[in-house]
N, CA, C and O atoms as CSV, one atom per row, in Angstrom:
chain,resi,resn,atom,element,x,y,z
A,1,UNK,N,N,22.495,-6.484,5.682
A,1,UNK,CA,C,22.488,-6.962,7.060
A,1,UNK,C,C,23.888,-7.015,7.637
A,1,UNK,O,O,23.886,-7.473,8.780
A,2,UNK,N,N,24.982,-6.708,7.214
A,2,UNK,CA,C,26.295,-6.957,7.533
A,2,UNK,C,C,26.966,-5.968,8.182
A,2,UNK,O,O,28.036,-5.954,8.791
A,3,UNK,N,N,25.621,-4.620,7.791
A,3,UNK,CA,C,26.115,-3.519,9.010
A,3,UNK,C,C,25.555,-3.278,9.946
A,3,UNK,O,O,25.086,-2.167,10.191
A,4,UNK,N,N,25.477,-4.285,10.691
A,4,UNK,CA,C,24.910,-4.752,12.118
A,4,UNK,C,C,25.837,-5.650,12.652
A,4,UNK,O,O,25.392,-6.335,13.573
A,5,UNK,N,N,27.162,-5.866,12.291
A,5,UNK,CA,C,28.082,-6.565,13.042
A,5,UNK,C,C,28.258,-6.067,14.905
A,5,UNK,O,O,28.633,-6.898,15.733
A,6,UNK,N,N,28.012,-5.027,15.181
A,6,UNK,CA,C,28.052,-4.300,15.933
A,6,UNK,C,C,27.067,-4.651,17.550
A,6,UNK,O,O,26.046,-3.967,17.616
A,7,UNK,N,N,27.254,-5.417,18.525
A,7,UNK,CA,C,26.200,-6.057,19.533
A,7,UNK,C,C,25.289,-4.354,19.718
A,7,UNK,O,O,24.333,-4.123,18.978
A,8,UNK,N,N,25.572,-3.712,20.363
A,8,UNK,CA,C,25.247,-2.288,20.611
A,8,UNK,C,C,24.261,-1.751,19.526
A,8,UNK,O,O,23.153,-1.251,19.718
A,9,UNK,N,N,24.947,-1.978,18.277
A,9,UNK,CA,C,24.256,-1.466,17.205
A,9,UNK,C,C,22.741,-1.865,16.864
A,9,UNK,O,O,21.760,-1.208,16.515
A,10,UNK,N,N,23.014,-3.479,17.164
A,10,UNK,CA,C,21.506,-4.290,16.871
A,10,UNK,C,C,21.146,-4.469,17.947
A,10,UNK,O,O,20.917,-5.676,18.021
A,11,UNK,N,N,20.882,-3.872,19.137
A,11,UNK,CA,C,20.403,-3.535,19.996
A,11,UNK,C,C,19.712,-2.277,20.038
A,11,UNK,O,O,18.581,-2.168,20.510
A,12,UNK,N,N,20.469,-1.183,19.483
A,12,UNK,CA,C,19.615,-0.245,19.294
A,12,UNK,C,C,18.738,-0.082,18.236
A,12,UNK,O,O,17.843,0.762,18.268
A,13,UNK,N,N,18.958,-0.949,17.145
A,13,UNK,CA,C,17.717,-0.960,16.195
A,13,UNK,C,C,16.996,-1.984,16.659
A,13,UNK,O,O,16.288,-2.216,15.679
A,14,UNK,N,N,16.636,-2.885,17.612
A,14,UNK,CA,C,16.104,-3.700,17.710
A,14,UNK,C,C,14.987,-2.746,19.168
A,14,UNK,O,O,13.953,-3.129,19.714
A,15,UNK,N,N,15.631,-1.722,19.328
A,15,UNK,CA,C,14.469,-1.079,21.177
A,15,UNK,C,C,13.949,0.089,19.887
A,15,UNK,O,O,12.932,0.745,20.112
A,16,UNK,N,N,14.435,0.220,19.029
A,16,UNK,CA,C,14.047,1.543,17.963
A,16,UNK,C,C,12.977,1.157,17.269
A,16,UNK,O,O,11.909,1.753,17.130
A,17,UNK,N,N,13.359,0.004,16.790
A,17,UNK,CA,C,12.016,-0.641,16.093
A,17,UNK,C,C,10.393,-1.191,16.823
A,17,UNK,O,O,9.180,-1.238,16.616
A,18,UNK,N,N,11.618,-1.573,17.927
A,18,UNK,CA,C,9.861,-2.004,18.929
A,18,UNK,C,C,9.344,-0.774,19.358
A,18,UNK,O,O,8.147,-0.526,19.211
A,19,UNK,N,N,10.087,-0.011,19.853
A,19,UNK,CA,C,9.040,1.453,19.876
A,19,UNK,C,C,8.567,2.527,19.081
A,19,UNK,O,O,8.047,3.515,19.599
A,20,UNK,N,N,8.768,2.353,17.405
A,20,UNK,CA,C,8.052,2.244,16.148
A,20,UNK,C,C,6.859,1.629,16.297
A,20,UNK,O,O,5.839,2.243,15.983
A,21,UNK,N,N,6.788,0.255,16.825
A,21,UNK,CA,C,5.562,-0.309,17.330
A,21,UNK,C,C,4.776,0.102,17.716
A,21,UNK,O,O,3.681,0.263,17.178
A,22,UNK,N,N,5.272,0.535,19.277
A,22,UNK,CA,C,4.575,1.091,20.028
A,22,UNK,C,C,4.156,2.132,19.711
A,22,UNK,O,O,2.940,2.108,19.521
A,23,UNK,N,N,4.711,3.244,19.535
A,23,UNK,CA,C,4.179,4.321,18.170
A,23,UNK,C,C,3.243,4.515,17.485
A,23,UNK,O,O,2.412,5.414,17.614
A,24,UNK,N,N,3.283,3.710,16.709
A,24,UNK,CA,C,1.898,2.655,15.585
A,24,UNK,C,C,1.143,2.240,16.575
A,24,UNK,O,O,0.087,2.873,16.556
A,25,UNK,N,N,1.179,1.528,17.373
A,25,UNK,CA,C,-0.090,1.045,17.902
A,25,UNK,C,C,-0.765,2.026,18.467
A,25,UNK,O,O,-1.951,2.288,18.266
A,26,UNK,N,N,0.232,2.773,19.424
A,26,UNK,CA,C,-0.506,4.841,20.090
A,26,UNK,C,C,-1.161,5.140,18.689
A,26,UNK,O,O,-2.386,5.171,18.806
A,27,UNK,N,N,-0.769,5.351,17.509
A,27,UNK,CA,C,-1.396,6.066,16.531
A,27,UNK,C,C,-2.796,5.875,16.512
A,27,UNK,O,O,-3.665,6.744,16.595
A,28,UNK,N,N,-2.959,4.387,16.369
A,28,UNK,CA,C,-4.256,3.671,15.950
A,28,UNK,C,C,-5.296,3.644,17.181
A,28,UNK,O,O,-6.495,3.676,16.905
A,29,UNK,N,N,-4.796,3.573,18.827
A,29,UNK,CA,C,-5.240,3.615,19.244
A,29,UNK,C,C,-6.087,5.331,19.974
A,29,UNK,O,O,-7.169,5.617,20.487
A,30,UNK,N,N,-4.793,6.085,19.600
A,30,UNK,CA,C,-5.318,7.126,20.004
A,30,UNK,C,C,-5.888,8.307,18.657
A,30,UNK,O,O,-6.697,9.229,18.758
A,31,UNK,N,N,-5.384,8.004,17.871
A,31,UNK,CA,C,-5.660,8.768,16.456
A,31,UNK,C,C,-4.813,9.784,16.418
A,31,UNK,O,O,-4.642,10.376,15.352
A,32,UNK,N,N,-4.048,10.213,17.726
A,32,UNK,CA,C,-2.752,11.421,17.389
A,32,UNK,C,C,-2.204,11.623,16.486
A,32,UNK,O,O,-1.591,10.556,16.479
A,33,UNK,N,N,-1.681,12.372,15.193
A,33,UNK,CA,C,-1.107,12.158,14.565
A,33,UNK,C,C,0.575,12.310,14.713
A,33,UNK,O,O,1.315,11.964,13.793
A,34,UNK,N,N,1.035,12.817,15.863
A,34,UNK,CA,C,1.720,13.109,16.581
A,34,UNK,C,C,3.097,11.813,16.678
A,34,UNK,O,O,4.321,11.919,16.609
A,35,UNK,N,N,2.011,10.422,16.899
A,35,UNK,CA,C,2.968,9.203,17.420
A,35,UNK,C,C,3.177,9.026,15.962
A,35,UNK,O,O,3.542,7.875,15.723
A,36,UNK,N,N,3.056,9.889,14.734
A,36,UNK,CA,C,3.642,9.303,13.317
A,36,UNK,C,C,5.428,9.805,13.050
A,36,UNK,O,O,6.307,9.236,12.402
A,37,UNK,N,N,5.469,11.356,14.018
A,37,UNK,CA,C,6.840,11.749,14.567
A,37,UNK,C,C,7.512,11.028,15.318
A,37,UNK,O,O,8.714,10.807,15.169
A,38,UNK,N,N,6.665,10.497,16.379
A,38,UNK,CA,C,7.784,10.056,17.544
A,38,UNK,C,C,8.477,8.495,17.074
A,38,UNK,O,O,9.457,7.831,17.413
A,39,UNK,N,N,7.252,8.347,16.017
A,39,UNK,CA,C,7.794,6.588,15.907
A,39,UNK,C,C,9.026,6.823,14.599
A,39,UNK,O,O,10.009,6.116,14.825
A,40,UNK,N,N,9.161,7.679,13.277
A,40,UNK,CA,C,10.427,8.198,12.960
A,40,UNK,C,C,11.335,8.886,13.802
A,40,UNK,O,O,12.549,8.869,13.597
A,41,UNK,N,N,10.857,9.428,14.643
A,41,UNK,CA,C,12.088,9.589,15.408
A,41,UNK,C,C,13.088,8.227,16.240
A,41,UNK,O,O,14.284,7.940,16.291
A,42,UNK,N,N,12.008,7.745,16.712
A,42,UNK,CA,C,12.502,6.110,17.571
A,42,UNK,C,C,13.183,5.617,16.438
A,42,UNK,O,O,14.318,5.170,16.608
A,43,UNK,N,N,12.636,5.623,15.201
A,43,UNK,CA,C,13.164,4.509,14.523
A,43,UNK,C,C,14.573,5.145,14.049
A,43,UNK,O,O,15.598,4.536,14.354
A,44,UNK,N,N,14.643,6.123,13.453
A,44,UNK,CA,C,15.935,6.747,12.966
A,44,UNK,C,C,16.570,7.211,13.630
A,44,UNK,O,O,17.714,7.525,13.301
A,45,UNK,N,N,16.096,7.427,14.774
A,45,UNK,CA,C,17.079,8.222,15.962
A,45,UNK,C,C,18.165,6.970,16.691
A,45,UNK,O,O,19.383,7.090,16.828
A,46,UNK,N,N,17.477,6.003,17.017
A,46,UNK,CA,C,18.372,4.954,17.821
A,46,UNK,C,C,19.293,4.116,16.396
A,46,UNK,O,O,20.509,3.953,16.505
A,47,UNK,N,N,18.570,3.662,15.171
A,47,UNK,CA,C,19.025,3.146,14.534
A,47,UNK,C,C,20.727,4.114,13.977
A,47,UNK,O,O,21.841,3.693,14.291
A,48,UNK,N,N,20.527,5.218,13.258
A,48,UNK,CA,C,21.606,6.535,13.412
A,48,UNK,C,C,22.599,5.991,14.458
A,48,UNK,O,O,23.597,5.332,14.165
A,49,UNK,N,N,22.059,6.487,16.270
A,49,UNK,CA,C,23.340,6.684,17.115
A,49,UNK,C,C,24.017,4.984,17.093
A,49,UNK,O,O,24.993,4.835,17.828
A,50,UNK,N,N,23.625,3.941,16.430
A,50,UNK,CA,C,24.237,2.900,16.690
A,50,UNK,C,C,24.998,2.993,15.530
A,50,UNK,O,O,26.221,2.986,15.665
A,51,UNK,N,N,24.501,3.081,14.380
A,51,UNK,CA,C,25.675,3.311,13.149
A,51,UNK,C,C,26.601,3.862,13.294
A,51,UNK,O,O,27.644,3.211,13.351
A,52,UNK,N,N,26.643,5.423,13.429
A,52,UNK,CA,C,27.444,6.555,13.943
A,52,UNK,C,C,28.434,6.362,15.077
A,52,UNK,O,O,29.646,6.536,15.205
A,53,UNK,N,N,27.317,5.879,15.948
A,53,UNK,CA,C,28.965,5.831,16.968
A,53,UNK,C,C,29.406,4.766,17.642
A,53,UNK,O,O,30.152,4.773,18.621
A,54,UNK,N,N,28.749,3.500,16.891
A,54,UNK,CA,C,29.276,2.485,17.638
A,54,UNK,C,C,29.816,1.435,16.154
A,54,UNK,O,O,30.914,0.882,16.219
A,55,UNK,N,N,29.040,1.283,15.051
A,55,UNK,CA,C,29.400,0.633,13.827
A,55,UNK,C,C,30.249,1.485,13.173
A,55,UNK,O,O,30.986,1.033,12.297
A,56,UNK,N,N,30.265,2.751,13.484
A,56,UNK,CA,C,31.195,3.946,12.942
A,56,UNK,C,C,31.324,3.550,11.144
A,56,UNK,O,O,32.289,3.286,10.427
A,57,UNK,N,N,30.196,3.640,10.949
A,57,UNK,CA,C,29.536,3.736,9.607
A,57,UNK,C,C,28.304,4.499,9.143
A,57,UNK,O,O,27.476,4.770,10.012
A,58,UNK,N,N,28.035,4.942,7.698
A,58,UNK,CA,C,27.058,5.770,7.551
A,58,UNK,C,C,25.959,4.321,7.245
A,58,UNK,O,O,26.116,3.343,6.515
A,59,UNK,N,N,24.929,4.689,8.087
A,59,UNK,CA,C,23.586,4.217,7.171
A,59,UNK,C,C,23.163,3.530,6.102
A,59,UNK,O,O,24.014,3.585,5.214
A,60,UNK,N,N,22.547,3.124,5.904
A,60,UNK,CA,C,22.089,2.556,4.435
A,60,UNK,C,C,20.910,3.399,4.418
A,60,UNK,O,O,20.278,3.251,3.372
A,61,UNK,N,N,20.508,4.058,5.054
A,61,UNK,CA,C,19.403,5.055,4.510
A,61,UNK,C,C,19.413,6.267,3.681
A,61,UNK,O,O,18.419,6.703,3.100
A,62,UNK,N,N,20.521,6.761,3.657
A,62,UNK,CA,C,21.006,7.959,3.106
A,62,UNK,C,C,21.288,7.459,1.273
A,62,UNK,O,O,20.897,8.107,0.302
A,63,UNK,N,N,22.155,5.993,1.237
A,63,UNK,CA,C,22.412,6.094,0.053
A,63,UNK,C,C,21.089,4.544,-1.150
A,63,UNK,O,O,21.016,4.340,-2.362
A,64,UNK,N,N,20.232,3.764,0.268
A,64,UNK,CA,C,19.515,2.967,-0.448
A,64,UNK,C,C,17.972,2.816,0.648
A,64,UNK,O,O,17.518,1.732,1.014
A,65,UNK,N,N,17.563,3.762,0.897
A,65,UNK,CA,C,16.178,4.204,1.906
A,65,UNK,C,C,16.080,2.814,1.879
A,65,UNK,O,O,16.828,2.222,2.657
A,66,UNK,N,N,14.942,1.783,0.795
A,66,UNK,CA,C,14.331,1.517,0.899
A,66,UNK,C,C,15.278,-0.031,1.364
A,66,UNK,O,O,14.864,-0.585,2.382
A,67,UNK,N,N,16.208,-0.534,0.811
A,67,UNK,CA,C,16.870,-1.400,1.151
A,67,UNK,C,C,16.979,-1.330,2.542
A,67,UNK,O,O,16.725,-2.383,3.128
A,68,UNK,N,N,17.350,-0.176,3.360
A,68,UNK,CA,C,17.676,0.256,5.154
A,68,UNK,C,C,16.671,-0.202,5.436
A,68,UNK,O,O,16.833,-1.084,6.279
A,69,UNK,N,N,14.845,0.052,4.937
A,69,UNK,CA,C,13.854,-0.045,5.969
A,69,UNK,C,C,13.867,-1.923,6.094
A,69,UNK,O,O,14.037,-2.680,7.050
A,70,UNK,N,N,13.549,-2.193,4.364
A,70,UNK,CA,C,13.594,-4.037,4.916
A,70,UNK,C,C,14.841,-4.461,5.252
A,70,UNK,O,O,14.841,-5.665,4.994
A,71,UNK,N,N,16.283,-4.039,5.836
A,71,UNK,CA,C,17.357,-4.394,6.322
A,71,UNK,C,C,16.817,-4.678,7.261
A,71,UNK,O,O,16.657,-5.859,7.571
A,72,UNK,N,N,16.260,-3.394,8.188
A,72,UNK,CA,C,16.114,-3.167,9.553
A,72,UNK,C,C,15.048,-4.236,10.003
A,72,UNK,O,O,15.214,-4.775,11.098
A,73,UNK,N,N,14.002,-4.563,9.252
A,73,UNK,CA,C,13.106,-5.058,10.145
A,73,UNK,C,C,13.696,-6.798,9.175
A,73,UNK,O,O,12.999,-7.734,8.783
A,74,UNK,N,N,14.390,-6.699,9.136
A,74,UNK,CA,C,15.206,-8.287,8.807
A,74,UNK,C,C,15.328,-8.412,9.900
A,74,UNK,O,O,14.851,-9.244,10.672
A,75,UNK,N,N,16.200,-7.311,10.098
A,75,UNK,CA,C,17.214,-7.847,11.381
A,75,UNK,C,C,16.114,-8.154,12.746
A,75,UNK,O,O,16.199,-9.167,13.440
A,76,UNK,N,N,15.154,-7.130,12.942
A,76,UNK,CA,C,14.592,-7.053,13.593
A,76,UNK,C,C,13.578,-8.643,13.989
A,76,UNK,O,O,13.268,-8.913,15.149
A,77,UNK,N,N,13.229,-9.446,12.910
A,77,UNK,CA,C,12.625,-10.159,12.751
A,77,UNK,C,C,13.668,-11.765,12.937
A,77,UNK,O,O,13.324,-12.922,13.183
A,78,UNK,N,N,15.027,-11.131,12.683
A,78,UNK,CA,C,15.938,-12.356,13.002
A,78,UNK,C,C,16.099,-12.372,14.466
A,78,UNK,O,O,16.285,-13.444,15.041
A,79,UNK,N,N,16.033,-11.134,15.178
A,79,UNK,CA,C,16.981,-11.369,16.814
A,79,UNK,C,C,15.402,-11.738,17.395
A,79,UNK,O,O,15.422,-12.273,18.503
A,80,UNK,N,N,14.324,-11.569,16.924
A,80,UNK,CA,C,13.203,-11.959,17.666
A,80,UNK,C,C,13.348,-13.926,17.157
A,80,UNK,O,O,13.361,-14.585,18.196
A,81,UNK,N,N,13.426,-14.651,16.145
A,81,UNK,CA,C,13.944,-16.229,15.800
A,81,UNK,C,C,14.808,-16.195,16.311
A,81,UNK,O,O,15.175,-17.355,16.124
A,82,UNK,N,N,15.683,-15.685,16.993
A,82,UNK,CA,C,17.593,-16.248,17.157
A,82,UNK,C,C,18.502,-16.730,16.741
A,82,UNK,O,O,19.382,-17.412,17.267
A,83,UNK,N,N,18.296,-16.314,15.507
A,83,UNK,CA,C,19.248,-16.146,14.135
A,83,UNK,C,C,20.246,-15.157,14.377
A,83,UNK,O,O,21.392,-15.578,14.217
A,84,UNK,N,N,20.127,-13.819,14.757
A,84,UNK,CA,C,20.841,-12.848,14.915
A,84,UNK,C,C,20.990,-13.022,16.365
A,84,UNK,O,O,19.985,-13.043,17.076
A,85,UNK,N,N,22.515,-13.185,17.000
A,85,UNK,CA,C,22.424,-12.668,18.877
A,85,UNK,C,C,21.920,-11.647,18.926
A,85,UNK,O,O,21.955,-10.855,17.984
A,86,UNK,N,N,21.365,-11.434,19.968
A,86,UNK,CA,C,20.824,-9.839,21.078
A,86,UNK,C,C,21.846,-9.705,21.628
A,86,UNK,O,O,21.990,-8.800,22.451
């Protein structure tokens, strides 16, 4: 969780993750299999450009996947309590 020092950064994993959501919920509601792309894309795409060019650090996905996914929805689950600022 410490590479999220970044306001920008946990902001963009925090609109990446809710539209993972949204994603998932299109899936289920529509059966597309389609929103199973767009919601890895949301999720790794925004989470990435905040590492990259604003934490100007690599990922935790590249060198510990599974540690990155429950990082992310830590964090995700802290700025929704207000534990973590937005």
């Amino acid at each position: 969780l410490g590479e999220h020092r970044n306001r920008t950064c946990r902001r963009l994993h925090f609109v990446g993750s809710t539209l993972v959501l949204v994603c998932l919920a299109m899936l289920f509601i529509t059966g597309r299999p389609q929103y199973i792309l767009y919601a890895l894309l949301c999720g790794y795409g925004f989470a990435w450009v905040g590492h990259f060019v604003f934490e100007k650090n690599r990922p935790a996905t590249f060198k510990r996947p599974l540690y990155s996914f429950i990082g992310d929805w830590a964090v995700y689950r802290d700025i929704w309590r207000g534990r973590i600022p937005f």
